[in-house]
N, C-alpha and C positions, 0 to 999 in steps of 0.2 A: 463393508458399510462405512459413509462417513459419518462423522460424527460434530454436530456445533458445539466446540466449546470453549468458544471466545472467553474469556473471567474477566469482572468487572472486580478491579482491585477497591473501591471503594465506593459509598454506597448509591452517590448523585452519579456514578457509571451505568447504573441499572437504567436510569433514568435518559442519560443520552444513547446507552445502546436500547431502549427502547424506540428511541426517535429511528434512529437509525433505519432502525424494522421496518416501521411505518413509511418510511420513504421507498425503502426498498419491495416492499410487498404494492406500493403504488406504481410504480416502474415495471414489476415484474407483471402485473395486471391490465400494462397501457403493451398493446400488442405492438405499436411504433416504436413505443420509445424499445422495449425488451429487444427488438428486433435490431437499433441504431447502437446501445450501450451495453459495451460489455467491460462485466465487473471484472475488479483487479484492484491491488493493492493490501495494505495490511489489512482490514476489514474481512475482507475474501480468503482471505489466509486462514485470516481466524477461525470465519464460520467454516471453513473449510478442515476444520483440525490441523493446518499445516503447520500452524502457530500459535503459540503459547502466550502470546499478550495481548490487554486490551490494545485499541484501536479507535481512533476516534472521527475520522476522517470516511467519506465513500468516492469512491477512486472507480472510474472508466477509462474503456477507451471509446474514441467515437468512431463508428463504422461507415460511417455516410458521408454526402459531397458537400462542399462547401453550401449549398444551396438549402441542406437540410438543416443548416445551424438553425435559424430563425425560426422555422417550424420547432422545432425541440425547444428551442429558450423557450416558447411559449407556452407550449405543453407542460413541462415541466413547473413553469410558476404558477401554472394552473393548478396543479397538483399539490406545491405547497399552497396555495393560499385555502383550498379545498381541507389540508390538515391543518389549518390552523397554524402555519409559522410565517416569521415575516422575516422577507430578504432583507438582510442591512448592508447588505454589500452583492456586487456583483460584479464582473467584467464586462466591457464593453465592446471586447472584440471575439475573445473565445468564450467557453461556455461554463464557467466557476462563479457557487452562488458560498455565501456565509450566511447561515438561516439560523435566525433566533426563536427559540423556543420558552415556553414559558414555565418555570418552574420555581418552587419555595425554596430557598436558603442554599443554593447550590451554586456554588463560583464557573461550573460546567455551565454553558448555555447554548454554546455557539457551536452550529454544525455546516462543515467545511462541506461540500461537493464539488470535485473536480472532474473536469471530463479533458481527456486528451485528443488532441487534433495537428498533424493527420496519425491515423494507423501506421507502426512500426511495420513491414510487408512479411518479415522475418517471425514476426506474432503468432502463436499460435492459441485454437480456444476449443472447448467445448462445455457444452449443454450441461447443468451442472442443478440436481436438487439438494435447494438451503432447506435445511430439515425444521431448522427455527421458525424460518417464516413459509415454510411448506412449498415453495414455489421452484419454478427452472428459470434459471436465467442465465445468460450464456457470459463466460468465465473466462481466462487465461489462465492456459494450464498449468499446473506446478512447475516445468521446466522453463516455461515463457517468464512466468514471474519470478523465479530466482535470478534468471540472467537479468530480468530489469531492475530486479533490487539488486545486484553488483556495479551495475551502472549507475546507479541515483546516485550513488557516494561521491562520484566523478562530477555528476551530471549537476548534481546540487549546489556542489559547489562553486562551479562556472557561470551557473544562472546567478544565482542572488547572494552566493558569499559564506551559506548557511554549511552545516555541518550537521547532521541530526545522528544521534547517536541511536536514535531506534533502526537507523540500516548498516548499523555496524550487528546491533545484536540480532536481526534478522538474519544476515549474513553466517551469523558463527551459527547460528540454530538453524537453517537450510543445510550446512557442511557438514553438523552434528550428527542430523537426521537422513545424511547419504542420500539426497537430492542432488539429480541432475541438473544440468543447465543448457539453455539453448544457444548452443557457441554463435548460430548466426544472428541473432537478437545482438550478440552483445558486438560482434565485428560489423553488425549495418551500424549500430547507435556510435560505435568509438572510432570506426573507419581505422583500425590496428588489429593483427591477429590476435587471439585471443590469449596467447602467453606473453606479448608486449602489454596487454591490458591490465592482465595480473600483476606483472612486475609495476606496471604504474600507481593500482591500486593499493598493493602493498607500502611503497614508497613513501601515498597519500596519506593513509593511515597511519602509517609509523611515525610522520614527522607533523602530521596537525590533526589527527585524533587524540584529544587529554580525559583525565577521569574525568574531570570537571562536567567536560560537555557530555559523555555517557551518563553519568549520577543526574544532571539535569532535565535530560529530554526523556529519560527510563523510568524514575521514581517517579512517576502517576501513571504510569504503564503495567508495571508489576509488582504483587506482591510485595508486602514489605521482605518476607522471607527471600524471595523467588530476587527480588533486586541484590540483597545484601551478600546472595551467594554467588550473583554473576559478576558483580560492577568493578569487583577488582584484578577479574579477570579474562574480563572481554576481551580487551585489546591485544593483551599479550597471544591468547590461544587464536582469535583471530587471523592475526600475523603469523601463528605458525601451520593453523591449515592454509592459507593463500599460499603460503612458501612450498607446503606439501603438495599444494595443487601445480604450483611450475613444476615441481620435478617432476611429476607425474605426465604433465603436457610433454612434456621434456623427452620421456622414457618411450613415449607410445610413438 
């Protein structure tokens, strides 16, 4: 059985992984949208027991033609304005909203949705009951999502410059918990076999991963406990399963 047990490190957390729900139990009740968006990312992890940290973000991918964007955008704002949140932001060309919610004394307000477009071909998914919000809604599978969070580290940083340290510590806690990964997720997205990707990765990591940036983007993620016993040691254990992972590529 799985089991939801996303942890809300503190207390205005309760309050945006409630929103969360409420979006997500709308989508999973809109038979178009369930059937267009499939859930992924750290949110999905969580409720999924695959991951140990809050999450703050709801992460798809989009399944449909370019022709169904427009239907979805609409749908979908219909949906918020139906609960009560108001977009303060949105894109204009794919399909990412930032929705405020309304709450007392909480510096949390703002909740990100992202939808990817096009589908990775290499993806794989299935039909998946969130026990929290009772419902099915179709998912990418543990192995799909770990190859795409070994990628985002690469992929983040080429986009926009950024470095988040919540997929460094995904990374060490997917390797921990002897999760596989989908080698062709990761050779369509890097266009490199999959131990020139590690060695790259590695590389990445070793030479522009700092505590700094871990202690930053982790502390309102975890525990104060659950932080102060990983943070000085991410990086390093990190680097030494990626290295354990080439030799292994290496051996087979």
């Amino acid at each position: 059985m799985m089991l939801d047990i996303m942890t809300v490190p503190k207390k205005e957390d309760a309050i945006h992984k409630a929103w969360m729900y409420r979006v997500l139990e709308a989508i999973a009740d809109d038979n178009q949208l369930a059937s267009l968006l499939y859930f992924k990312g750290g949110t999905c992890a969580s409720m999924l027991g695959w991951l140990d940290r809050f999450s703050v973000d709801l992460d798809f991918d989009f399944s449909g033609d370019k022709k169904d964007i427009l239907k979805t955008r609409k749908e979908l704002e219909n949906i918020f304005s139906k609960l009560g949140l108001t977009v303060k932001d949105k894109s204009k060309i794919g399909i990412q909203y930032f929705l405020k919610y309304e709450t007392p004394n909480s510096k949390r307000n703002i909740l990100k949705i992202d939808i990817t477009f096009p589908i990775i071909k290499s993806s794989q998914y299935e039909s998946v009951r969130f026990l929290e919000i009772d419902r099915f809604l179709t998912s990418q599978t543990k192995e799909t999502m770990f190859a795409h969070k070994l990628v985002a580290v690469l992929d983040r940083f080429e986009k926009t410059g950024g470095i988040a340290g919540r997929d460094i510590y995904d990374i060490h806690y997917f390797f921990m918990n002897n999760f596989d990964y989908n080698i062709s997720v990761i050779e369509e997205r890097r266009k490199v076999l999959v131990k020139d990707f590690f060695i790259s990765l590695f590389n990445f990591i070793d030479k522009k991963v700092t505590d700094k940036i871990i202690s930053e983007d982790l502390n309102s993620l975890l525990s104060y406990e659950k932080f102060n016993q990983i943070r000085k040691v991410l990086k390093r254990e990190t680097l030494t399963l990626i290295k354990d992972e080439i030799k292994r590529i290496e051996n087979n």
